[in-house]
C-alpha positions in Angstrom: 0.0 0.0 0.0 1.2 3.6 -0.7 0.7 6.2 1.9 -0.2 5.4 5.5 -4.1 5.9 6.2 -5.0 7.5 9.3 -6.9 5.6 12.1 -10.4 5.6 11.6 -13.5 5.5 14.3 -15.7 5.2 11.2 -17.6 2.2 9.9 -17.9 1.1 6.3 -20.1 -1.5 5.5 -17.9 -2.3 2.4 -15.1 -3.9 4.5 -17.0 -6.9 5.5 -17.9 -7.7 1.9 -14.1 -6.7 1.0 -12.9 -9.1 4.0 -14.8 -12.4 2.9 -12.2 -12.0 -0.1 -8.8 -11.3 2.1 -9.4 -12.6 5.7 -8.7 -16.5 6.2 -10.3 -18.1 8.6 -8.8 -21.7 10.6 -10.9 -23.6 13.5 -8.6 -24.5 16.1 -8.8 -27.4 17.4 -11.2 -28.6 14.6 -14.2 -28.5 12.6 -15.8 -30.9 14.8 -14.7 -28.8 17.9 -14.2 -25.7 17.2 -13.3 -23.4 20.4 -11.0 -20.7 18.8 -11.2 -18.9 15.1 -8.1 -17.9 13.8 -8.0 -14.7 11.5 -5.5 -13.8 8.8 -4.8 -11.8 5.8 -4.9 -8.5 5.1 -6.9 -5.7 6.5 -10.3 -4.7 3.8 -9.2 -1.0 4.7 -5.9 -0.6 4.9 -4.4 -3.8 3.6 -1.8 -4.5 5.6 -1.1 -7.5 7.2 -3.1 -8.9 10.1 -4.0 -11.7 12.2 -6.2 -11.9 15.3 -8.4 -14.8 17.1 -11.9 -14.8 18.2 -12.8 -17.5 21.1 -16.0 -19.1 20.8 -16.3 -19.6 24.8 -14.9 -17.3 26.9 -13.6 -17.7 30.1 -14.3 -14.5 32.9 -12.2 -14.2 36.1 -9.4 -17.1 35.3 -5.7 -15.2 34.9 -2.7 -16.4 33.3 -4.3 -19.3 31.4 -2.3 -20.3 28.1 -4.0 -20.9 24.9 -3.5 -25.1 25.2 -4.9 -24.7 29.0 -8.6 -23.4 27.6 -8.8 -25.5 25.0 -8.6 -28.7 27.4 -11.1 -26.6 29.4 -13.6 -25.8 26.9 -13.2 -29.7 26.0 -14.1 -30.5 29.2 -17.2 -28.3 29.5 -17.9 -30.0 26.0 -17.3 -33.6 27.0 -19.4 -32.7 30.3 -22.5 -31.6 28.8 -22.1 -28.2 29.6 -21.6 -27.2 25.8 -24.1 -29.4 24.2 -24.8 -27.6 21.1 -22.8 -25.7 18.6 -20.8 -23.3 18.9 -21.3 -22.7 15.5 -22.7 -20.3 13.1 -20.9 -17.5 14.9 -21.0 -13.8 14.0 -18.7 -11.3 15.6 -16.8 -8.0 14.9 -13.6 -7.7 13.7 -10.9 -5.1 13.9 -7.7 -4.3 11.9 -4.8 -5.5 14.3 -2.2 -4.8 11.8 1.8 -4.1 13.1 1.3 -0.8 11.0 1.3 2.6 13.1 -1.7 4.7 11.9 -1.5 8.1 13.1 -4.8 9.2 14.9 -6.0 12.6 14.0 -7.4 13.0 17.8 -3.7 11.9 19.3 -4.9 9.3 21.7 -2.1 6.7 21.7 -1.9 3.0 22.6 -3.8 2.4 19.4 -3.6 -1.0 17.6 -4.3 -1.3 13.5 -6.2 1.6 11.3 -9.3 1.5 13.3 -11.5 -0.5 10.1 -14.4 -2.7 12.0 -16.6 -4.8 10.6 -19.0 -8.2 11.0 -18.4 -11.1 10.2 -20.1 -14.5 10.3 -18.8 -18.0 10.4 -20.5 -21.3 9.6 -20.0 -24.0 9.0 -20.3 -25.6 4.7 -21.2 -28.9 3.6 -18.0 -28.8 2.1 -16.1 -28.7 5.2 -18.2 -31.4 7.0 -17.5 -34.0 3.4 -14.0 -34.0 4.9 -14.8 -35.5 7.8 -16.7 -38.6 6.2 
């Protein structure tokens, strides 16, 4: 990309359409038990670079747990009845974490990517079940 956008608080429906075409998405562990989604590609707005992950069960009040030590957890919720049903069609928002520094025309600091947000939704094809047979 030529020229550095500036950090946006602005929403564009057009990135969502633009991010089914340049966002990957991977199941982690599985398609079968899917607990974490991980993003990656490159940004609808800015294009640069990005990756990010979106958990689809969340843990509140546990510290210092590692990415391995929830998964075993949310496989035992799973394999305890607690999840029973799918955690899957998800939708969810999405923002650019690229590496790139986009200069914010209010100053705040601390900011991470060019400030593009948008929905997305994930489900599930018969394509990616045929795999499995």
């Amino acid at each position: 990309m030529t020229g550095t956008l500036t950090y946006t608080d602005s929403v564009d429906e057009s990135w969502a359409a633009r991010a089914v075409e340049t966002i990957s998405v991977s199941v982690t562990p599985d398609v079968d038990n899917p607990i974490v989604l991980d993003l990656s590609g490159t940004c609808p707005r800015c294009r640069d670079d990005m990756a990010d992950s979106h958990w689809l069960i969340a843990f509140s009040g546990v510290s210092g747990m590692t990415r391995d030590d929830a998964i075993v957890a949310a496989t035992a919720l799973r394999d305890a009845g607690i999840v029973a049903e799918s955690l899957l069609p998800a939708e969810f928002t999405v923002q650019c974490r690229c590496a790139v520094p986009h200069p914010d025309p209010l100053q705040r600091t601390g900011l991470r990517g060019c400030g593009a947000a948008w929905r997305m939704r994930f489900e599930l094809t018969d394509d990616d079940l045929a795999g499995d047979e």
